[in-house]
C-alpha positions in Angstrom: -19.2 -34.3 50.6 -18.2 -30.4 50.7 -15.4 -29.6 47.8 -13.6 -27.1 48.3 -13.5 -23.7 46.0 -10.1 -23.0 44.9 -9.4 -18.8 45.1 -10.0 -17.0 42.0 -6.9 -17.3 39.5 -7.2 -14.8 36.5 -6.1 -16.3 33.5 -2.5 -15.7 32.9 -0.7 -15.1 29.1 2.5 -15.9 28.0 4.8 -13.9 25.7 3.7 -15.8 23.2 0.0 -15.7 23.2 0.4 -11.5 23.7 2.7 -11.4 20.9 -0.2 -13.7 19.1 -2.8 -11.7 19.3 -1.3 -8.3 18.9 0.0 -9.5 15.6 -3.3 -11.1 14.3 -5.2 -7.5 15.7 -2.9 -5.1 14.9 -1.5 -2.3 18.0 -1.2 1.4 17.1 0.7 3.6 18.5 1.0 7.4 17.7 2.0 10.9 19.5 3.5 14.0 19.1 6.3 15.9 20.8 6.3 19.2 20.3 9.0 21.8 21.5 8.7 25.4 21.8 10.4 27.9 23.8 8.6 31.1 24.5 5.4 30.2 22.4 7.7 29.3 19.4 7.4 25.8 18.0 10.8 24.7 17.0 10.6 21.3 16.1 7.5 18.8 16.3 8.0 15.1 15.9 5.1 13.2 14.9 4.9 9.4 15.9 3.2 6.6 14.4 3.9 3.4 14.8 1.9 0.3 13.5 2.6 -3.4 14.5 0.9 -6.0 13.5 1.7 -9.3 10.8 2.2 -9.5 6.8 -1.1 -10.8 6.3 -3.2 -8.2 8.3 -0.8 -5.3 6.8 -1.6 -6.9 3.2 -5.4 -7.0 4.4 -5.6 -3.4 5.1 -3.7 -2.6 2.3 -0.4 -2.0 3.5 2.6 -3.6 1.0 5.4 -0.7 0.6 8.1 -3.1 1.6 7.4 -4.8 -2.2 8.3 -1.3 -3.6 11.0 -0.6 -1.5 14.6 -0.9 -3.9 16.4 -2.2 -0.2 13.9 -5.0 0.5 12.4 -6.1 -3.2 14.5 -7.2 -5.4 11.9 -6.3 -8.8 10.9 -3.0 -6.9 13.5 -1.1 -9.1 12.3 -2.8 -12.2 8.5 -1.9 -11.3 9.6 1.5 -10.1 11.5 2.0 -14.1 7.7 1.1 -15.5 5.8 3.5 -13.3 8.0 6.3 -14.3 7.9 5.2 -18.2 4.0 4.8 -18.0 3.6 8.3 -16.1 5.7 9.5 -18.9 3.4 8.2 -21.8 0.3 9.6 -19.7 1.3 12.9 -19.7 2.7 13.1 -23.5 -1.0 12.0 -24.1 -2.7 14.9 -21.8 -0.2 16.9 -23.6 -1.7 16.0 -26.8 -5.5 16.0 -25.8 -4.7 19.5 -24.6 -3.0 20.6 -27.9 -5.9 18.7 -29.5 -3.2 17.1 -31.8 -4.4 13.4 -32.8 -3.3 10.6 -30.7 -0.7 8.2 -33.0 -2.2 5.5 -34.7 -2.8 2.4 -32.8 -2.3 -0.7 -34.4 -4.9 -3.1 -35.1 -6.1 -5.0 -32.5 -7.4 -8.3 -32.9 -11.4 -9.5 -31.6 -12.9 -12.7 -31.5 -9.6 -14.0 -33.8 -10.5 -11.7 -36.7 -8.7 -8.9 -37.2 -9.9 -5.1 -36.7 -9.5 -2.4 -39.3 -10.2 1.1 -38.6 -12.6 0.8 -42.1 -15.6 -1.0 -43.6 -14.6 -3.6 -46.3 -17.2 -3.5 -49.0 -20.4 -5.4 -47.1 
């Protein structure tokens, strides 16, 4: 018995499975539109637009919506201890560079005995 071929269908994609895989791969877009009368550049726009899901964004290190005050809700309080840790980093470059001594830490504990700066009598 002959069976007959059926014509050559290409594989069709829904919305879904498109939307699927650019998400899971990532698209990029970017361009530029520049305009210029007589030679002159007056304005240039510079495109760049990146779509893809959380999890890949995260995975190529991507995550300034958890900094952003408008979508974060602890961004502002993580934004108040970046600016108070920039502040004690430079008031100690400014003392390195003054060569003034660093204030005195206090002791720290190791191994549940506590650290002195000294030697106690051995």
């Amino acid at each position: 018995m002959i069976e007959r071929q059926q014509p050559f269908q290409p594989a069709t994609s829904s919305l879904v499975d498109i939307l699927d895989r650019v998400l899971d791969k990532g698209l990029v877009v970017a361009g530029d539109i520049r305009i210029s009368v007589a030679n002159v550049e007056l304005l240039t726009v510079k495109i760049r637009l990146l779509v893809c899901s959380v999890d890949k964004a995260e995975e190529i290190g991507l995550d300034w919506w958890r900094r952003d005050e408008f979508l974060s809700a602890g961004a502002g309080e993580a934004a108040k201890a970046t600016e108070r840790l920039e502040a004690r980093v430079e008031e100690l470059e400014q003392r390195l560079a003054g060569n003034e001594a660093p204030a005195p830490q206090p002791p720290r504990r190791a191994g549940g005995r506590l650290q002195s700066g000294g030697d106690r009598g051995s």
